[in-house]
C-alpha positions as CSV (number, residue, x, y, z in Angstrom):
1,X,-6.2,-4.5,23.0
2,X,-6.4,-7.4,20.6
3,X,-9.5,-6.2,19.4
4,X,-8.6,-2.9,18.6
5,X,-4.9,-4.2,16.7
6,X,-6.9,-6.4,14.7
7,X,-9.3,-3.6,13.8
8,X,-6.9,-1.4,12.6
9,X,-5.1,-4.1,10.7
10,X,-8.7,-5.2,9.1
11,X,-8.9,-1.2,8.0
12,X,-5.7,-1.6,5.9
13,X,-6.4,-5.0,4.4
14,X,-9.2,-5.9,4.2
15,X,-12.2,-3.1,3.3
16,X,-11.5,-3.8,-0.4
17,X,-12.9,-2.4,-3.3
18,X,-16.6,-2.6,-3.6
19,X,-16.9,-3.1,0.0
20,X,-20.8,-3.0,1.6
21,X,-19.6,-3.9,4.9
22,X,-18.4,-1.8,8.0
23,X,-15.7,-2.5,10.6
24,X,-17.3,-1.7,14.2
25,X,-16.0,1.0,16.6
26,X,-13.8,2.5,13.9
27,X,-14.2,5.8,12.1
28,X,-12.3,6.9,8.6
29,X,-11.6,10.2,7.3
30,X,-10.4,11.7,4.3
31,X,-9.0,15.3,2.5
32,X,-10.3,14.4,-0.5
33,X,-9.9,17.9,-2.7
34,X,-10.4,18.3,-6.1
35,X,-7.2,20.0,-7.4
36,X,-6.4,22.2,-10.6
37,X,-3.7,20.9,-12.8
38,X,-0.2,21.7,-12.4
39,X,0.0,23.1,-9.2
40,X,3.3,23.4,-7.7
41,X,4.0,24.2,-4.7
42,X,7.5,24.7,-2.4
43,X,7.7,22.8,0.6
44,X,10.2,24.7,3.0
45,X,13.0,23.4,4.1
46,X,15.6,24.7,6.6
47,X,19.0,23.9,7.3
48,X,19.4,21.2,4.6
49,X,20.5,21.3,1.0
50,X,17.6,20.2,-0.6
51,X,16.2,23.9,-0.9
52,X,14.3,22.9,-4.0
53,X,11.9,20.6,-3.3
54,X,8.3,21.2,-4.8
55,X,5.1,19.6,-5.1
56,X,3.4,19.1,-8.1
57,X,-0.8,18.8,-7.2
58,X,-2.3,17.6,-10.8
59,X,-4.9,15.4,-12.2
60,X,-3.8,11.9,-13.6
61,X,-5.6,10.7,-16.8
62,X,-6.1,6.9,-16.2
63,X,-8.5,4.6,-18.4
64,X,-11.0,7.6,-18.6
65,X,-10.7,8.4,-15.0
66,X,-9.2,11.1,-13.0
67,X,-7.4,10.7,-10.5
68,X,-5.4,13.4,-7.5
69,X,-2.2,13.1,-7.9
70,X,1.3,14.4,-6.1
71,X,4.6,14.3,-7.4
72,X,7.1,15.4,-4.7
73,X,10.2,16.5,-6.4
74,X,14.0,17.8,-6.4
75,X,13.8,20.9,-9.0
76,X,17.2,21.1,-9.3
77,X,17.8,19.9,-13.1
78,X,19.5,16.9,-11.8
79,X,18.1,13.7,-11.8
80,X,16.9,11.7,-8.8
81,X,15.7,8.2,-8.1
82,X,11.6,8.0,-7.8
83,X,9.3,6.0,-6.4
84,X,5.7,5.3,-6.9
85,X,3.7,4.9,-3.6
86,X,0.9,2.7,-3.7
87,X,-2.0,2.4,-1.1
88,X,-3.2,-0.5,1.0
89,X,-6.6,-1.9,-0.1
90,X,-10.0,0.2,0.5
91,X,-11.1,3.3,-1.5
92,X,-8.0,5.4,-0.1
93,X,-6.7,8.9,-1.0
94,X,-3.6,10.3,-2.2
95,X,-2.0,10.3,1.7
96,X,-3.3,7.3,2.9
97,X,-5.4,8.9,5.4
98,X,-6.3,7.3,7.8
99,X,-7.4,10.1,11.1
100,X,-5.2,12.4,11.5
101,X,-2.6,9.8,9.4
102,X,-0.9,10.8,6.5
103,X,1.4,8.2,5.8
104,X,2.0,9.0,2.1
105,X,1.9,12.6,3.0
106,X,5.1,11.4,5.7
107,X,6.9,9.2,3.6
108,X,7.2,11.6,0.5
109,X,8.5,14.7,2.4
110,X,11.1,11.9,4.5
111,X,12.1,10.5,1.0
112,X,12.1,14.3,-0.6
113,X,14.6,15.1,2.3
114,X,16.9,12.5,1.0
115,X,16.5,13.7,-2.3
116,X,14.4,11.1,-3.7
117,X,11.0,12.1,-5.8
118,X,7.7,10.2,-5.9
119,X,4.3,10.3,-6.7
120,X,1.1,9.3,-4.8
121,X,-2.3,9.2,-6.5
122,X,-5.5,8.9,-5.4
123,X,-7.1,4.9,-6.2
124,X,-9.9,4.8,-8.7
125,X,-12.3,3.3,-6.0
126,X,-12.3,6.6,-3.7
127,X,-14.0,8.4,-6.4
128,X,-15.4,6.1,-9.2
129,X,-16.4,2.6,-6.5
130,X,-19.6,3.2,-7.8
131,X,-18.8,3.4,-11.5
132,X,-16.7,0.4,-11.0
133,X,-19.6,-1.4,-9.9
134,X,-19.1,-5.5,-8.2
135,X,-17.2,-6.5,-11.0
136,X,-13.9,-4.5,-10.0
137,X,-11.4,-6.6,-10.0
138,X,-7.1,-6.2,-9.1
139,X,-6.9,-5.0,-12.5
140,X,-9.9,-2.0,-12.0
141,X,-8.3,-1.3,-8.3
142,X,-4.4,-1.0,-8.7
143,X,-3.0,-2.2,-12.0
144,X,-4.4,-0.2,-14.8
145,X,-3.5,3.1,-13.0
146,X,-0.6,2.1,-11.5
147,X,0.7,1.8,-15.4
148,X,-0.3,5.1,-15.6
149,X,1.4,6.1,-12.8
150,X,4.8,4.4,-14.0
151,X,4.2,5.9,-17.5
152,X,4.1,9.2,-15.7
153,X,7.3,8.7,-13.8
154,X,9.2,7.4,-16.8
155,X,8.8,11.0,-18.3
156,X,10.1,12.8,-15.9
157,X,13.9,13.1,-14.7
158,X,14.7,10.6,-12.8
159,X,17.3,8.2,-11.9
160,X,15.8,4.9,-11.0
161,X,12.7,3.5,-10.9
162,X,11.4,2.5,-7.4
163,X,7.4,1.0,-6.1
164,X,7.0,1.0,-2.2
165,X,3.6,-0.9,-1.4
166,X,1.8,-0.3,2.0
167,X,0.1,-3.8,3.0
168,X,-2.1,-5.6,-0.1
169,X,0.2,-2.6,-2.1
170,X,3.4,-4.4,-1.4
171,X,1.2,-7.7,-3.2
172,X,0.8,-5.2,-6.3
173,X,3.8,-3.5,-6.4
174,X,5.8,-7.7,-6.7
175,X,2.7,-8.4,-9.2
176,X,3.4,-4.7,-11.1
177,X,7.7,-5.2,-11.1
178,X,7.0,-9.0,-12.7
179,X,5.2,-7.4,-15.6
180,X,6.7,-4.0,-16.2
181,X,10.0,-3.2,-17.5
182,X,12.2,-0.6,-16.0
183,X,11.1,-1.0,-12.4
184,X,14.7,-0.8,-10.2
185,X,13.5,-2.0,-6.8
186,X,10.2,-2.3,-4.8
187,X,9.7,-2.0,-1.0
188,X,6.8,-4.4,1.0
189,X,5.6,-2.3,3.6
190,X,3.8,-4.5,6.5
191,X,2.9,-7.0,2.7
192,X,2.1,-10.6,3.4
193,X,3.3,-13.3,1.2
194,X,0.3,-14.9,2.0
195,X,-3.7,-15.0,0.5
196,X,-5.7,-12.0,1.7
197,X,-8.3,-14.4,2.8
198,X,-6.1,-16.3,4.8
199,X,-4.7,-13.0,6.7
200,X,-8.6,-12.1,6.7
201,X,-9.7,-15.4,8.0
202,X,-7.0,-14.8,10.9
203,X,-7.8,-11.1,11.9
204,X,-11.6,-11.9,11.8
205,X,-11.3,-15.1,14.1
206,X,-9.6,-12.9,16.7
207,X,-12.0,-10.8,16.7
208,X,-14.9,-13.3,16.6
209,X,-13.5,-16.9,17.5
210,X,-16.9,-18.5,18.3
211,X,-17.9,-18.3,14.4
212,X,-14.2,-19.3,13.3
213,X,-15.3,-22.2,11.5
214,X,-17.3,-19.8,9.2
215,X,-14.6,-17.9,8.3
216,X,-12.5,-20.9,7.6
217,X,-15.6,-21.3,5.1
218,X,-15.1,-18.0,3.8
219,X,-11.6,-18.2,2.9
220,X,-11.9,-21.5,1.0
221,X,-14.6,-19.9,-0.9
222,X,-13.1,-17.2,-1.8
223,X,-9.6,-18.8,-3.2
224,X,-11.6,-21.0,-4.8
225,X,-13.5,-18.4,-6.9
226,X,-13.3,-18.5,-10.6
227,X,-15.0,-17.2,-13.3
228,X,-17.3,-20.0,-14.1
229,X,-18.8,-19.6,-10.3
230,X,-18.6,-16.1,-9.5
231,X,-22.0,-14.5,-8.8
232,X,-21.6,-12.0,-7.0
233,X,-21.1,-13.3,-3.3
234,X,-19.2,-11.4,-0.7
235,X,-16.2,-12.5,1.3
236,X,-14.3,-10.3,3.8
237,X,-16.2,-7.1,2.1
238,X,-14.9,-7.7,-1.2
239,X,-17.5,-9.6,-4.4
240,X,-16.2,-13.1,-5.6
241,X,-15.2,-11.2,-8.6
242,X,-13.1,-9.7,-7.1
243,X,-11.4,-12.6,-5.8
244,X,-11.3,-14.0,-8.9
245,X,-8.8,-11.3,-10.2
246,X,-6.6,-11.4,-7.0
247,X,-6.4,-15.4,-7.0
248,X,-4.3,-14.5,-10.4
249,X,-1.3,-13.3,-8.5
250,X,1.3,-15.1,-6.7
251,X,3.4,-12.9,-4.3
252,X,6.1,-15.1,-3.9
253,X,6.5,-15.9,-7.7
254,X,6.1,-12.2,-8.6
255,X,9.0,-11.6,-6.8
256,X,11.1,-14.2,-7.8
257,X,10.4,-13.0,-11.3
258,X,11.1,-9.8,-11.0
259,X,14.4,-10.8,-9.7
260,X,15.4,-7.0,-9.0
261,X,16.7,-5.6,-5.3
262,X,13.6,-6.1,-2.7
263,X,12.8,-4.8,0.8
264,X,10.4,-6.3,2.8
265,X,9.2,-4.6,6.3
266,X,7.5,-6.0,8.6
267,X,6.0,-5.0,11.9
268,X,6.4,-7.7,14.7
269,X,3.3,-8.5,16.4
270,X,2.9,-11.9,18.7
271,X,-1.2,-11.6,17.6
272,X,-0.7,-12.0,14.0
273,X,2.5,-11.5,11.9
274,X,4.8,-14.5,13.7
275,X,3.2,-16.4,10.4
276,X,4.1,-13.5,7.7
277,X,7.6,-13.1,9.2
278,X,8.6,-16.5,9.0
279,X,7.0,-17.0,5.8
280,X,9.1,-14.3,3.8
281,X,11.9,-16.2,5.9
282,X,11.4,-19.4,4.5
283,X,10.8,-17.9,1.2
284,X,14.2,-15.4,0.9
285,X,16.3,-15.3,3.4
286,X,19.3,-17.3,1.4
287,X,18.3,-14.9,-2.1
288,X,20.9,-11.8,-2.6
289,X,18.3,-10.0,-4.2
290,X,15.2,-9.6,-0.8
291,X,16.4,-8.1,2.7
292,X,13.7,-8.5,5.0
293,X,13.9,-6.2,7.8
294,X,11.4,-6.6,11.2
295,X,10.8,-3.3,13.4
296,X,8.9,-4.4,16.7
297,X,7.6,-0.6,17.9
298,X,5.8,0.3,14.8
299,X,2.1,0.1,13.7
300,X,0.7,-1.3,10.4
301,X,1.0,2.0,8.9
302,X,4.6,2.9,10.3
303,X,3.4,4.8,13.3
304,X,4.5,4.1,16.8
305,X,1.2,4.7,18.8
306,X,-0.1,3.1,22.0
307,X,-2.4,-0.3,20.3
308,X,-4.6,-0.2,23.3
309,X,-5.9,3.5,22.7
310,X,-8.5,3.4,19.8
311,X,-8.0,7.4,20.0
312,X,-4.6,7.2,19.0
313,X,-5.6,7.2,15.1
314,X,-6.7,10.8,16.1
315,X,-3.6,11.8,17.9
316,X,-0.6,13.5,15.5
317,X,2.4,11.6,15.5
318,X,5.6,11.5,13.1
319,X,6.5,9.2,11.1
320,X,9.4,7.2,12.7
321,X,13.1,8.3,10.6
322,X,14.7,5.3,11.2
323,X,11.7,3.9,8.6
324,X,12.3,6.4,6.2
325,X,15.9,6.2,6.6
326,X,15.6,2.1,5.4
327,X,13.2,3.3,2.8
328,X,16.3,6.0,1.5
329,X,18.8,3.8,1.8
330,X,17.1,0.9,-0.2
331,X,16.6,3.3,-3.2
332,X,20.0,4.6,-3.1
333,X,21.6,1.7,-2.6
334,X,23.5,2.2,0.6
């Protein structure tokens, strides 16, 4: 069992950008389709009001690149409240995928039901990793087309402004609302106020305590990497370049910056998130601005699935409502 929680959470967070490396005993797919532009589509709905919710399949421009995207929508002329969903780390399509997982997929139709839009796009790394090259940095995996993506959602007719992170997303989405005007609220999702490496160093000593001590190593090196010594080393999968770039953000500062409503979710596992919990605890629990919210049932990506079954990834499940029903109620305010 705790090998198999601790390979799933290693999927999430730590197959970074660039990555050479392969998690045993797991297997990843993906729908990766390339899409004509403006395609709208109706998803059905019965016996709600929200008769008029489309999907919009196009192709974002971003830095040269392009990139799937889908904006799930109200077409009603009125405006709504949006929200920008962005991926854990790891070349990852527009859903998430993960199996038979679609979290994105999930969490847009749960939002669209509560008449709230958003748009999911696929990262640059599922496509371009090789273009990219070692050098990718935070900047190459999230930021620059995340700006896009906020761009994109400013032009349409919406309400509010809204970015819900899933894992090293939440980490962006603080980092994106510090430096980008117009952003209403963000949403952690199973984020960590703590260093990747740190989580990583963690997860991988479960997995492999004899050679803890290495990892330890690991960590330290890679928080420590700058520009002057980066030469192309690997920690945890991802090049010290790329740690360079992420040693830039602070989570906890980004946040405290921002200063605009927060939600942090967390999943409650005895193995590894005691620390993450009582760390956004220590950090916010007296500011008016964060709620921090713990489910115990729920998976790193949202799912309530049986941890000791490494099938289970293959297995269809729905996304839990009371989740989307925090997400909703964030955004709207209620």
């Amino acid at each position: 069992m705790k090998k198999f929680i601790a390979i799933i959470l290693l999927l999430c967070i730590f197959v970074l950008s660039g990555c050479n490396t392969e998690i045993p005993d797991t297997k990843e797919t993906s729908d990766h389709t390339e899409l004509s532009a403006d395609e709208s589509t109706n998803i059905p709905e019965q016996d709600t009001p929200q008769s008029n919710i489309e999907e919009k399949k196009f192709v974002l421009e971003s830095g040269g690149y392009q990139l799937n995207a889908v904006y799930t929508y109200m077409n009603d002329g009125n405006a709504h409240p949006a929200v920008l969903l962005i991926a854990g780390s790891g070349p990852s399509d527009y859903d998430e995928t993960l199996g038979t997982w679609k979290p994105f997929q999930d969490i847009a139709d749960g939002l669209a039901k509560e008449s709230i839009n958003s748009l999911r796009v696929d990262k640059r790394t599922f496509s371009y990793a090789a273009e990219i090259g070692i050098k990718c940095g935070i900047e190459e995996e999230y930021l620059d087309d995340c700006n896009t993506a906020v761009e994109y959602l400013k032009s349409q007719n919406v309400s509010g402004l809204y970015l819900l992170g899933h894992s090293l997303g939440g980490q962006i989405a603080a980092e994106l609302a510090a430096s980008i005007e117009g952003i209403d609220g963000i949403i952690l999702f199973n984020s960590s106020a703590r260093h990747l490496a740190d989580i990583a160093c963690d997860q991988y000593s479960v997995l492999d305590p004899a050679n803890q001590e290495s990892y330890i190593t690991y960590a330290t090196a890679a928080k420590n990497a700058t520009d002057a010594s980066a030469k192309g080393y690997y920690y945890y999968g991802a090049s010290d370049y790329y740690w360079v770039s992420y040693n830039q953000m602070d989570t906890a500062q980004n946040i405290s910056d921002a200063n605009i409503k927060t939600l942090i979710i967390n999943r409650f596992d005895k193995q590894s998130f005691d620390e993450d919990i009582e760390l956004w605890q220590a950090l916010f629990s007296d500011s008016v601005n964060v709620s921090i919210r713990v489910y115990d049932d729920i998976s790193h990506f949202g799912y309530k699935i049986d941890t000791t079954d490494p099938a289970s990834i293959y297995t269809h499940v729905d996304f839990p409502s009371e989740v989307i029903s925090s997400f909703a109620n964030f955004i709207k305010g209620e």
